[in-house]
N, C-alpha and C positions, 0 to 999 in steps of 0.2 A: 367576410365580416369579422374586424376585431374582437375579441370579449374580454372586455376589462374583468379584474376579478376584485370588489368590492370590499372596502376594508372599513370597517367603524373606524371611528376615532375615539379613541377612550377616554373618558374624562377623567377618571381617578384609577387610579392603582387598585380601587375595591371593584370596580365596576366588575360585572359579571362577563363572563365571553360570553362571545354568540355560539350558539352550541353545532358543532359541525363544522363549523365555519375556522373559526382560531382557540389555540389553548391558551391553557390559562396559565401566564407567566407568574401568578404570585405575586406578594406584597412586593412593589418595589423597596430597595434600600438608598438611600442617598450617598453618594460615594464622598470619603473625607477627605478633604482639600489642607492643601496646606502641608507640613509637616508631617510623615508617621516616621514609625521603627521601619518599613522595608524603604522608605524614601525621606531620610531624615530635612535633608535641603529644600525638600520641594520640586524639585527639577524633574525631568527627564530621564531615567537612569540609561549612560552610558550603557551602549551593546557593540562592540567592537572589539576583534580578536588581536588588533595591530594596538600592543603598549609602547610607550615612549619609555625613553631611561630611567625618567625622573617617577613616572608609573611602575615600574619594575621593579626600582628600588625602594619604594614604599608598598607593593605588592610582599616584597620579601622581605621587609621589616616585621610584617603583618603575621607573616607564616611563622619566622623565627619568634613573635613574643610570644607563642603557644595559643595562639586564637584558633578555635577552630575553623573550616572553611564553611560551612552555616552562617556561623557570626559575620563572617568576612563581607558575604553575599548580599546577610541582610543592612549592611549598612551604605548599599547602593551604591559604591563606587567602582565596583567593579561586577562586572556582569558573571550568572554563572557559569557558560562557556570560555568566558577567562579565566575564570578562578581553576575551573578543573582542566584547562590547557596548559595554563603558566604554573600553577601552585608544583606540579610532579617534577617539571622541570627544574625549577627554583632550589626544591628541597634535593633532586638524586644530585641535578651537576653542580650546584652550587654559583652558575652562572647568568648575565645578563645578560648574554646575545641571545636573542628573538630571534636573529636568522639560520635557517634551515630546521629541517625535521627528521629525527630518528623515531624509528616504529619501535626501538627497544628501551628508549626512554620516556617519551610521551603516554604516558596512561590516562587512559580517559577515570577519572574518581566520578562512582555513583556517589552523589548525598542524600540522605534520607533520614525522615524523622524516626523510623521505622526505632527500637530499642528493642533489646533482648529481655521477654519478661521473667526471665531467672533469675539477673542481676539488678543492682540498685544501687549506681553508680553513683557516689559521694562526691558534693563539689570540690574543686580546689581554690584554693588561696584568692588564684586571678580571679575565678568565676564566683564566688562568694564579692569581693569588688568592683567586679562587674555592675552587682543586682546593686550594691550599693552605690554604684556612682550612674546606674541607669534611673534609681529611684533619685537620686536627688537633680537632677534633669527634669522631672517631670514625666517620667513616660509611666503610662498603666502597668499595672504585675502581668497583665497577657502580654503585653509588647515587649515587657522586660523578660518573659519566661520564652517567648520566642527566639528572641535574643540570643539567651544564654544556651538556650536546647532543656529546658526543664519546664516543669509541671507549673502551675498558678501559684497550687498550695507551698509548693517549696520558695516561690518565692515571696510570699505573704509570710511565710515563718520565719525564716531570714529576715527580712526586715522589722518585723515585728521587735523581735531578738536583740536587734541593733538599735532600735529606737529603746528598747527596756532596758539593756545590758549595757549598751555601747560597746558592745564587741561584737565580732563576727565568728570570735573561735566556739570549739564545738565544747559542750559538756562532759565529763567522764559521770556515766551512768550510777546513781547511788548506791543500787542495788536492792537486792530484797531484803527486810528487814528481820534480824539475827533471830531465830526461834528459839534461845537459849538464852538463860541470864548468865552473868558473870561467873555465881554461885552455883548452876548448875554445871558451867564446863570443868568449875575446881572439883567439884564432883565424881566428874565421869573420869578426871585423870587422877585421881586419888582412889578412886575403884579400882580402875586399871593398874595402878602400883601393887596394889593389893594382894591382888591375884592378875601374873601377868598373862596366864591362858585365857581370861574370860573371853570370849569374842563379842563383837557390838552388839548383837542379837542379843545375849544372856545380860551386858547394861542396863542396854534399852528397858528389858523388865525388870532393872531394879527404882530405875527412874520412873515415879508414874506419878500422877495428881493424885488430887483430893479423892475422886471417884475408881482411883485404882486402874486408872488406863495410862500407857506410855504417853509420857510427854513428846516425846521424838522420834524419829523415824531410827534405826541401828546407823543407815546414809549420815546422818546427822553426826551422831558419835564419832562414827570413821572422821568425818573431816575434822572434829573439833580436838580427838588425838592426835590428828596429823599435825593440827595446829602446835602442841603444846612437843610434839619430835618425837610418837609414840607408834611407831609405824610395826605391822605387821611382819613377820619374819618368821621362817623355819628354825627354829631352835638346834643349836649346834648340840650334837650327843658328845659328853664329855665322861670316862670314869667316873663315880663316887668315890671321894678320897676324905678318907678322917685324919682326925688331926694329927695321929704318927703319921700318915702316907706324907701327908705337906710337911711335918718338920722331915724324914727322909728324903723328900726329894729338892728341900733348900739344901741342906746340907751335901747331897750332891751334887748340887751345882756348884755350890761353893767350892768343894773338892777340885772340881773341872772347869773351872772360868777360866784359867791360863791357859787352857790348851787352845792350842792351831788349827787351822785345817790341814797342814803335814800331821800333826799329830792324829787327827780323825781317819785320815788316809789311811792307815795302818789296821783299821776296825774291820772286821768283815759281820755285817749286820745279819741279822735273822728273826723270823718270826712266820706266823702262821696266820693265813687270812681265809673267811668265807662267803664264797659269792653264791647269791640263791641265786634260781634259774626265774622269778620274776619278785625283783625287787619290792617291797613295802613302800610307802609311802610314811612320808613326819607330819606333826599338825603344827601349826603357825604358833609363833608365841611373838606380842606384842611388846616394843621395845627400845630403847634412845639409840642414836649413836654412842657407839662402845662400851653399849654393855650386853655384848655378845658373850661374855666370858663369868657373866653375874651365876651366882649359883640358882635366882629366882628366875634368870633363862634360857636353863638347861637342862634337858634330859639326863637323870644318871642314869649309866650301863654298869652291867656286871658281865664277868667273865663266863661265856656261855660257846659251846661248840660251833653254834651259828653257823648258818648259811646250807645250801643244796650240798655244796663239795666244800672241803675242806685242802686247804694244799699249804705246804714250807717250804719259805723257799729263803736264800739269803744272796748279798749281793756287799761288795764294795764299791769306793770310787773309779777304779778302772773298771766291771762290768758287772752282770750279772752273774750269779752261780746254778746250781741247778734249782729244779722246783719239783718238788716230789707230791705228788695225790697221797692223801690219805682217807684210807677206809676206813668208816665208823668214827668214834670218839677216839683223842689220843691221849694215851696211856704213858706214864713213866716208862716203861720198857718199849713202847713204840719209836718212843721220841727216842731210846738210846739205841735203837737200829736204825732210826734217822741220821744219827749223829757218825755210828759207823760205816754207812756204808754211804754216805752223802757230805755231810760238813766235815769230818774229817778229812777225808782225801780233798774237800777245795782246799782245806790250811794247809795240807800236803803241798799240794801246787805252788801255793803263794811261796810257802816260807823255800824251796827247792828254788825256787826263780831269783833269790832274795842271799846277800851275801850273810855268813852266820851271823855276823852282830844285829841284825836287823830282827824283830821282832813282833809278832804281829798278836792284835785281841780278837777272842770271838765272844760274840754279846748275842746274849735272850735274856728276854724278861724274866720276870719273877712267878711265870706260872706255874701253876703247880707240878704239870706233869717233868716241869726244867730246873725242881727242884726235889726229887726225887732221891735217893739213895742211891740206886743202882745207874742214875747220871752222876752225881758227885764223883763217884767213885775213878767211873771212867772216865771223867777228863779229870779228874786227879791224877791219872793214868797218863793221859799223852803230857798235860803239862811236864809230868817227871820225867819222857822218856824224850821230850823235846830240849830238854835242857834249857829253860828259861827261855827260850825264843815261841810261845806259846802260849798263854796267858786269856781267862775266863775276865770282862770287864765286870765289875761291880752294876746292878743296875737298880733302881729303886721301883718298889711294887707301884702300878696301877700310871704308870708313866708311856705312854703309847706316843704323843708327843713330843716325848725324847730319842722316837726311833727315828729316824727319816726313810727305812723301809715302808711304814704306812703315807707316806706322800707316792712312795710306788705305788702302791696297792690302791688307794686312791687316783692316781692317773690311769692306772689298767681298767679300773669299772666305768671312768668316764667313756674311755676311748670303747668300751664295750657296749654303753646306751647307743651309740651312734651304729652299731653294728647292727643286722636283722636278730630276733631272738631266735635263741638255739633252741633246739625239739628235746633235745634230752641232756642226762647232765654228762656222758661222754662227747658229746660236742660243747657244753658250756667249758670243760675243762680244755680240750684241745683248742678253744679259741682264748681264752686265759695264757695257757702255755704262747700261742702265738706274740701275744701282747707282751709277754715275757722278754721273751729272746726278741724281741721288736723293739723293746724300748732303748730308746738315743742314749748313746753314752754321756752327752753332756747333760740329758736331765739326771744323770745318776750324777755325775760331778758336784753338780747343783745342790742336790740333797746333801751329800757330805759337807758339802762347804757350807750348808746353814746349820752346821752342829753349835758354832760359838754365838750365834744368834739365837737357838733355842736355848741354851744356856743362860744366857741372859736374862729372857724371857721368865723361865723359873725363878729364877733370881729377884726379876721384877715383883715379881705375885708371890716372893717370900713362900714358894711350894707351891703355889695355885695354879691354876689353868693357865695355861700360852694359847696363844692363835692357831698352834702347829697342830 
């Protein structure tokens, strides 16, 4: 015996199921006819993996105008098995034969609505044109946001935009509105001229309101002296020099502006430097382009023993000389057993290497211990007994800048941060000495040959600071 199995017939889309029997499909939806965005003509949309030429070449018109292959799809003419068959093709070979098949150039492309929610991909040019030449067709912002591959909202704003603006380009953001009046930022750069150590913090509280609270954050300050070119900076440590040191040391530049670099070649330099076994740190001083050399952005120094070790050493433009430690503080009489049993014998060397007419200087500064009596005396001594080929250079007090030894002594402590710290100060010294007898003969060339450029420089500043 058959058994039919019994079906209602529903009269409305509300109608209730029969319970056990069928479930319940839900409100029907009436399907739209005619025209949409996935089936613009109406028609059937083509499913067929065999293109013809004239499909191939408007297939790959389609890919070259930057359309993506989404859009491609939805615009029905070509099915998505074609599009992710032909499109990989199109783009690697650049060709229109459809016949045969390679496994290493056919890629099957997954498309998917799917987006990365970390980024927030900006329209471009075409796709901004797009929304506009889809809106003025007729088609709804979901048909158009499908379309494109973007959100409703994005494309209600864009249009919106273009119907208020008539444009489609994007706006440059205003920003936030300035927490400073005009009269305050002259302010805070007129404080800061003032005294140029103050830091943004110590401003900040001079700037306050009515009620005695800061108007601004220190943040604030920092950008609005950046604005005016008032940038923070380590202040260069320069001598104290009065105004005999500056008329002395214009006037010997003036003396020495003609000279050469064969002439400086002839100098055998000297001086005394001290490295601690863990350096100090400097505090910042705020300040324009080049006025690195202002007296209101600079540390004075005075002539002080300084540093863990003390060591002398001298050198000319062919190399270095020796470098002797010295213990404790040095003494007039120390410095003249430096002088005997160490800088004398290198001018020995030099001038015995050197045909008699040639002539050579030895230069130290004006410190005290190099101006002593019982030094006077003794290279009063060898000058006489050198017969003019021998000769003390003149040198003007508190002029360190005119030595190009301290451009040594300065590249020895650099190359020394990069080193591990030494445990005591007989390895700070032995690592010193290393850096010594290590340093390149062309940076020693280098330094002599910027003697007529330091010169200058004093010259410039009429006695004042140089860069060196």
């Amino acid at each position: 015996m058959k058994i039919f199995k019994w079906k209602r017939r529903r009269r409305g889309s509300t109608s209730p199921p029969l319970p056990g029997v069928e479930t319940n499909p839900g409100p029907g939806r009436a399907k739209r006819k005619g025209p949409s965005l996935e089936n613009p003509a109406g028609t059937k949309r083509a499913n067929r993996d065999f293109l013809s030429e004239q499909d191939k070449e408007e297939l790959q018109t389609l890919i070259e105008s930057g359309r993506s292959l989404r859009s491609i799809i939805n615009d029905g003419k070509f099915s998505k098995k074609v599009v992710t068959r032909w499109a990989p093709r199109l783009k690697q070979n650049n060709e229109l034969d459809g016949k045969g098949k390679t496994e290493n150039v056919i890629k099957k492309t997954k498309i998917s609505n799917k987006k990365d929610p970390r980024a927030v991909p900006k329209l471009s040019t075409y796709e901004r044109g797009e929304i506009r030449g889809c809106y003025k067709c007729g088609l709804r912002p979901s048909a158009v946001a499908a379309r494109v591959g973007c959100s409703r909202n994005t494309v209600v704003r864009w249009v919106t935009g273009w119907i208020k603006e008539g444009t489609l380009e994007r706006k440059s953001g205003s920003g936030r509105t300035r927490a400073t009046l005009p009269g305050d930022d002259r302010l805070m750069k007129i404080t800061s001229i003032k005294d140029r150590f103050l830091t943004a913090v110590d401003i900040a509280g001079m700037i306050t309101d009515a009620k005695g609270q800061p108007k601004v954050t220190a943040r604030t300050i920092r950008n609005r002296l950046r604005e005016f070119g008032l940038f923070s900076r380590r202040p260069r440590k320069k001598p104290l020099l009065t105004k005999k040191q500056r008329k002395a040391r214009y006037e010997w530049a003036k003396a020495h502006k003609d000279w050469g670099v064969e002439d400086w070649k002839k100098v055998v330099f000297s001086d005394e430097a001290g490295f601690q076994l863990f350096p100090g740190k400097t505090p910042y001083v705020r300040r324009r382009e080049g006025e690195s050399l202002d007296d209101a952005c600079l540390i004075p120094t005075v002539k002080h023993g300084g540093g863990s070790i003390l060591v002398w050493g001298c050198f000319n433009a062919a190399g270095v000389g020796v470098l002797k430690r010295i213990e404790g503080t040095i003494t007039g009489e120390a410095y003249r057993q430096i002088l005997i049993h160490h800088a004398m014998p290198e001018m020995k060397k030099l001038l015995e290497a050197e045909p008699e007419h040639v002539a050579w200087l030895f230069q130290h500064d004006n410190a005290p211990p190099h101006r002593a009596n019982p030094v006077k005396r003794y290279l009063d001594t060898k000058v006489a007994d050198w017969g003019g080929r021998l000769n003390v250079l003149p040198w003007p007090s508190q002029s360190p800048d005119l030595n190009p030894i301290e451009s040594v002594w300065a590249y020895i402590k650099k190359n020394l941060k990069n080193r591990t710290k030494p445990s005591n100060l007989d390895e700070l010294f032995q690592r010193v000495l290393e850096e010594w007898e290590g340093t390149p003969a062309r940076i020693l060339a280098n330094m002599v040959e910027s003697m007529p450029d330091r010169v200058a420089a004093v010259l410039k500043s009429r006695g004042g600071h140089s860069k060196y």
